[in-house]
C-alpha positions as CSV (number, residue, x, y, z in Angstrom):
1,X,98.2,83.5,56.3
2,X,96.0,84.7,53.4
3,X,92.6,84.8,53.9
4,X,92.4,86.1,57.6
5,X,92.0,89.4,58.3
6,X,94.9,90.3,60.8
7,X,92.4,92.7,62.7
8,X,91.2,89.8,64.3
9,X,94.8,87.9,64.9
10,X,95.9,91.4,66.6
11,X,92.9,91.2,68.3
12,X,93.5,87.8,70.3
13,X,96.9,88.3,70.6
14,X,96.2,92.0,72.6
15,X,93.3,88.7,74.4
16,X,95.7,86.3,75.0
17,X,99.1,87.8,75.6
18,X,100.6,90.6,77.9
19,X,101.4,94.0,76.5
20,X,104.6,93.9,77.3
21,X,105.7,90.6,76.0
22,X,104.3,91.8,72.8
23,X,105.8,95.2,72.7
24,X,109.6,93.4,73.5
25,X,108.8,91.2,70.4
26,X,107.6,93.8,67.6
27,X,110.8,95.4,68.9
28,X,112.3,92.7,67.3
29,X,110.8,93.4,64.3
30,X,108.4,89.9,64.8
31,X,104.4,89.9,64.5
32,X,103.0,88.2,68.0
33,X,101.6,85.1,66.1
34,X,105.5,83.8,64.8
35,X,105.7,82.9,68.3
36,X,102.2,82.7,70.4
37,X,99.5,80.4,69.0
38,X,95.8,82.3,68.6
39,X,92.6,80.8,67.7
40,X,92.0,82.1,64.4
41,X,95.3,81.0,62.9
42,X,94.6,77.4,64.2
43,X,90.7,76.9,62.6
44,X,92.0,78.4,59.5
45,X,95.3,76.0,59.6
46,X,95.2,73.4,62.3
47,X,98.2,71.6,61.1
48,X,99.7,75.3,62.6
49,X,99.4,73.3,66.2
50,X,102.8,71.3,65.5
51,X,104.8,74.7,64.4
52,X,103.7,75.6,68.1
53,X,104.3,72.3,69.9
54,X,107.8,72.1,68.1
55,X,109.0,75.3,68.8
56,X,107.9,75.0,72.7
57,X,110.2,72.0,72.6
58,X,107.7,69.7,73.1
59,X,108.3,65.6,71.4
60,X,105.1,64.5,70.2
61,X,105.1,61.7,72.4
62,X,105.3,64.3,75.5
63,X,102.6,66.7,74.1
64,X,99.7,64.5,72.8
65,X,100.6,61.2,74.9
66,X,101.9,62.4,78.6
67,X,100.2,65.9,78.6
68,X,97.2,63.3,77.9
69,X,96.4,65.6,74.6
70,X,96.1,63.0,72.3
71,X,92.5,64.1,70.9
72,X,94.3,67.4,69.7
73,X,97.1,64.8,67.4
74,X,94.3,64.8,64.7
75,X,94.9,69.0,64.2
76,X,98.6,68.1,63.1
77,X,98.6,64.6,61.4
78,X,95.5,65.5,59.5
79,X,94.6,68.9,59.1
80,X,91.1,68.5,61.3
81,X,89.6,70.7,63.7
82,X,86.6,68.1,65.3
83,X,84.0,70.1,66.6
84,X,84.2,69.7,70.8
85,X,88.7,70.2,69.8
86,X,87.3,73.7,68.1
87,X,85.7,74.4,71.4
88,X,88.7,74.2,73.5
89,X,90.8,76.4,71.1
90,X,91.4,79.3,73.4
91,X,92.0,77.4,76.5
92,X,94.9,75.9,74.5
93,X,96.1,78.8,73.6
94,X,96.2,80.2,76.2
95,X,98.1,77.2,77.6
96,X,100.6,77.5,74.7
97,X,100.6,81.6,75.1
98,X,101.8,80.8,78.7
99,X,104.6,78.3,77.8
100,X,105.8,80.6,74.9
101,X,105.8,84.0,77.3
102,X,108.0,81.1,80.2
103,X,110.4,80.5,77.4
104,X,110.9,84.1,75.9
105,X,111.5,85.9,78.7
106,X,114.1,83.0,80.2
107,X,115.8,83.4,77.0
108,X,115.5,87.3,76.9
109,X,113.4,88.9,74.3
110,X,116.6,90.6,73.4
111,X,118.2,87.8,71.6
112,X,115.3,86.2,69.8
113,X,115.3,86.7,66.2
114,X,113.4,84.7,63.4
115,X,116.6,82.5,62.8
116,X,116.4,81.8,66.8
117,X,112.8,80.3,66.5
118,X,113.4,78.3,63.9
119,X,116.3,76.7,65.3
120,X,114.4,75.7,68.5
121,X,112.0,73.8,66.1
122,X,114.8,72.4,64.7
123,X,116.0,71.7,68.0
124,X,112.8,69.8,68.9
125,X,112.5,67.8,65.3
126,X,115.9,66.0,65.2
127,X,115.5,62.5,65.0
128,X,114.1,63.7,61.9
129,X,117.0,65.6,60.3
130,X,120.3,64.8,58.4
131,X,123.3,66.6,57.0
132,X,123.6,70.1,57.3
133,X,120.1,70.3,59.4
134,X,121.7,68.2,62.4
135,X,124.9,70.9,62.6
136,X,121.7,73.4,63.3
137,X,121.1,71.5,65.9
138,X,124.1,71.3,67.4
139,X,124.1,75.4,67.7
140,X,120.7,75.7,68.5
141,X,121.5,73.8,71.9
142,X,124.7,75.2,72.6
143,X,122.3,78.6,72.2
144,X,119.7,77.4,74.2
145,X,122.4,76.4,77.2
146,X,124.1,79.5,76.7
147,X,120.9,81.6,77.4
148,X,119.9,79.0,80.2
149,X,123.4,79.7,81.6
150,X,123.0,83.6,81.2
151,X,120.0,83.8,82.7
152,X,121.0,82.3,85.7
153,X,124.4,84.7,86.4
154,X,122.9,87.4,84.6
155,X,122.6,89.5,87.8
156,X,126.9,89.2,88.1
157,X,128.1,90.3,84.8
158,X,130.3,92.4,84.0
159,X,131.0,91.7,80.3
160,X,128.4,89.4,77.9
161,X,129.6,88.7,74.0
162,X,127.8,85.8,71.8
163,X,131.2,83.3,73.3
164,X,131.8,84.6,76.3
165,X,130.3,85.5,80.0
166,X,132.5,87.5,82.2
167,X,131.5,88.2,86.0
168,X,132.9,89.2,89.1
169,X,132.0,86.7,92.3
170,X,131.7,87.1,96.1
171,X,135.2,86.9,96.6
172,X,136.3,89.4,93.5
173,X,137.4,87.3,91.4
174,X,136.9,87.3,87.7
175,X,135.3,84.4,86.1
176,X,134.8,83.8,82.7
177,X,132.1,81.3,80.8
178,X,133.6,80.3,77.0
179,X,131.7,78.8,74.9
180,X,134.2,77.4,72.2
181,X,134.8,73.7,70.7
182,X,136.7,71.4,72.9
183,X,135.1,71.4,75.9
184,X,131.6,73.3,74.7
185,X,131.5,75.4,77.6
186,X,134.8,75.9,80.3
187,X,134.6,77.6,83.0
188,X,137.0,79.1,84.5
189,X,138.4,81.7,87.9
190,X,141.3,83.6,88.2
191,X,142.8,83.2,91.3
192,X,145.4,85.8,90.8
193,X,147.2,87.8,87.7
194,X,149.2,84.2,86.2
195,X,146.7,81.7,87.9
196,X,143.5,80.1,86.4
197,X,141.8,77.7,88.1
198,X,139.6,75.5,85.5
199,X,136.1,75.0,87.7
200,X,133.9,73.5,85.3
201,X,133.9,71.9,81.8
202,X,130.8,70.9,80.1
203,X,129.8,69.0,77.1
204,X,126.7,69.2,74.7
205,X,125.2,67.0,72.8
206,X,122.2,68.4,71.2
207,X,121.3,65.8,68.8
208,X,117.7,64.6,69.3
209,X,118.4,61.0,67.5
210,X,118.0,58.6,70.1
211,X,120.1,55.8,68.2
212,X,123.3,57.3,67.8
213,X,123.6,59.0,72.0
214,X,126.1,56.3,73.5
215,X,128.7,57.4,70.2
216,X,128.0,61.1,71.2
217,X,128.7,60.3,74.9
218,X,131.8,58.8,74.1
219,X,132.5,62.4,71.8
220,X,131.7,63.9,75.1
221,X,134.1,61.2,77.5
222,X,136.9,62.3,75.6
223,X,136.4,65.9,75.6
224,X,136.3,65.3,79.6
225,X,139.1,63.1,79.8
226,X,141.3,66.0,77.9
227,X,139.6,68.8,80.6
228,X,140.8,66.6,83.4
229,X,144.3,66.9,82.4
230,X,144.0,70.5,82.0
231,X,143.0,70.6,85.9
232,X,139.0,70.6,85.8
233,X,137.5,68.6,88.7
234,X,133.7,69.0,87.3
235,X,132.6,67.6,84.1
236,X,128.5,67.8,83.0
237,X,127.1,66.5,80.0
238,X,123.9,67.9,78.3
239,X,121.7,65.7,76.4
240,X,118.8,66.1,74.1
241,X,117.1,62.5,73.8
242,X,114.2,61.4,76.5
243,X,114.4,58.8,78.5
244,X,117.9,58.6,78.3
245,X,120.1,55.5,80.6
246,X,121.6,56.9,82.8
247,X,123.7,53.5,84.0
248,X,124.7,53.0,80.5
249,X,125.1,56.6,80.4
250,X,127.8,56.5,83.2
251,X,129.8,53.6,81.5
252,X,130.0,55.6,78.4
253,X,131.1,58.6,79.9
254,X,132.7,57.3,83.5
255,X,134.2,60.9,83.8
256,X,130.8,62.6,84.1
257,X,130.1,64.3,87.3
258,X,126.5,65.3,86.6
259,X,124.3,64.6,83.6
260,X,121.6,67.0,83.0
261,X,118.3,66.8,80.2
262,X,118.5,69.8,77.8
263,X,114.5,69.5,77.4
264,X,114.1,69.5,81.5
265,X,116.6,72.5,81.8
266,X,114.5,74.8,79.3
267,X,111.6,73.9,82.1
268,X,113.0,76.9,84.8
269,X,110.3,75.1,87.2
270,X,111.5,71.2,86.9
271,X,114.3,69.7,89.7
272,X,116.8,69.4,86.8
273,X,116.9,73.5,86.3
274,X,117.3,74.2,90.1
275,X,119.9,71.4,90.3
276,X,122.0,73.2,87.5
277,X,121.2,76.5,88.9
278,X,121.9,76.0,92.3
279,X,125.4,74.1,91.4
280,X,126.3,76.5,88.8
281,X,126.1,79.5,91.7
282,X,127.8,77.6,94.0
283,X,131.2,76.6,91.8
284,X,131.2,80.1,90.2
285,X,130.8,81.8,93.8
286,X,128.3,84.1,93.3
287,X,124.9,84.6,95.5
288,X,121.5,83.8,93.5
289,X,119.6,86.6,91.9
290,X,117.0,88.6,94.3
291,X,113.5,87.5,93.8
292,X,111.3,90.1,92.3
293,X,108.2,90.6,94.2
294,X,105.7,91.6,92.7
295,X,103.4,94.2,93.7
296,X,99.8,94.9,93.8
């Protein structure tokens, strides 16, 4: 931003964030600030504090109304900094450094480019989109599902490509993850050289628009019906609208085994995340990732 001196935005990033979440991003070829919020650049543009909420994939209903945030709304609908908001500027950062660092390194600062952040605001702004915008959408959360999905079986690879995960589980067997059209993700093990056994097929619909979900379900009821007679026996749904009903959900898409929030699976910590997790290891047959102690 013109006008600040970037002296003193490099000097609350090196404040705010850890060294080595911003050496993986200028390896990227990214300054700090594209992707963790600092003081300065939020007096000099608080409008800045929706970029951030957006791109942590948070609805404004979520961040200023359930996070009980609602005197910060005033930075992004108006422009306005009130004094006592201006006092708690570096607290929130740091709160919004935190979330950004959770999301980056479940992602992998390896894949995050420029393009990459802009889609997860995208991702977040929906209902507000049309046209071309909503087919962004549409690959931002099949991208954000694929990393989700990577970072959980990363520790089995044997193979990764932008479409496909390869691995070898407990009982050495290949297994492969596709990420194509019809379903959005199949997965599938091969029991021996001219046998595939389909495991899991999975559908996406990343659309935020909470007025059009029950057509996308029945998109996604299709797509499961067609897995089913290709032998699949599991059949999850992602979703990308809150609140969503999950009765009505069922009758829309009867063939659904598990339906899982896209917003509470980018939350590694929430029930949602260890309930994909956990099933995911279990159907693919591999053993969870070792925990990393830390030391010190």
């Amino acid at each position: 931003m013109r006008g600040l001196d970037l002296r003193t935005i490099n000097a609350e990033l090196d404040e705010l964030v850890s060294p080595q979440d911003l050496a993986q991003l200028a390896s990227r070829g990214i300054r700090g600030e594209v992707l963790f919020a600092v003081p300065s650049l939020l007096r000099a543009n608080p409008k800045l504090l929706g970029y951030y909420r957006l791109l942590l994939g948070f609805s404004q209903k979520e961040f200023y109304n359930k996070s009980k945030l609602g005197r910060l709304e005033v930075m992004e609908a108006k422009g306005e900094l009130p004094t006592r908001v201006a006092d708690e500027l570096e607290e929130l950062c740091r709160a919004l450094v935190s979330r950004a660092s959770e999301m980056a390194n479940t992602i992998g600062f390896g894949r995050i480019t420029k393009e990459l952040l802009d889609d997860l605001t995208l991702l977040t702004l929906g209902p507000q989109l049309r046209g071309s915008r909503n087919t962004r959408i549409g690959k931002a959360a099949n991208e954000a599902v694929f990393h989700i999905i990577e970072q959980i079986v990363h520790h089995a690879l044997t193979r990764s490509t932008k479409t496909k995960l390869e691995l070898i589980n407990a009982s050495g067997r290949p297994v492969v993850i596709d990420f194509y059209a019809d379903p959005d993700i199949s997965i599938t093990e091969e029991i021996s050289e001219n046998t595939i056994k389909p495991v899991v097929a999975i559908e996406i619909k990343g659309g935020a628009d909470k007025s059009n979900i029950w057509n996308r379900l029945g998109e996604a009821e299709k797509s499961h019906q067609s897995a089913k007679q290709r032998g699949f026996v599991e059949f999850w749904t992602i979703y990308n609208v809150p609140d969503l009903d999950h009765a009505k959900s069922k009758e829309k898409s009867p063939t659904t085994t598990r339906f899982y929030s896209l917003i509470e699976l980018s939350e590694t910590g929430s029930d949602a995340f260890a309930d994909f997790r956990d099933r995911l290891i279990a159907l693919v047959g591999i053993k969870a990732a070792p925990v990393e102690r830390r030391q010190g």
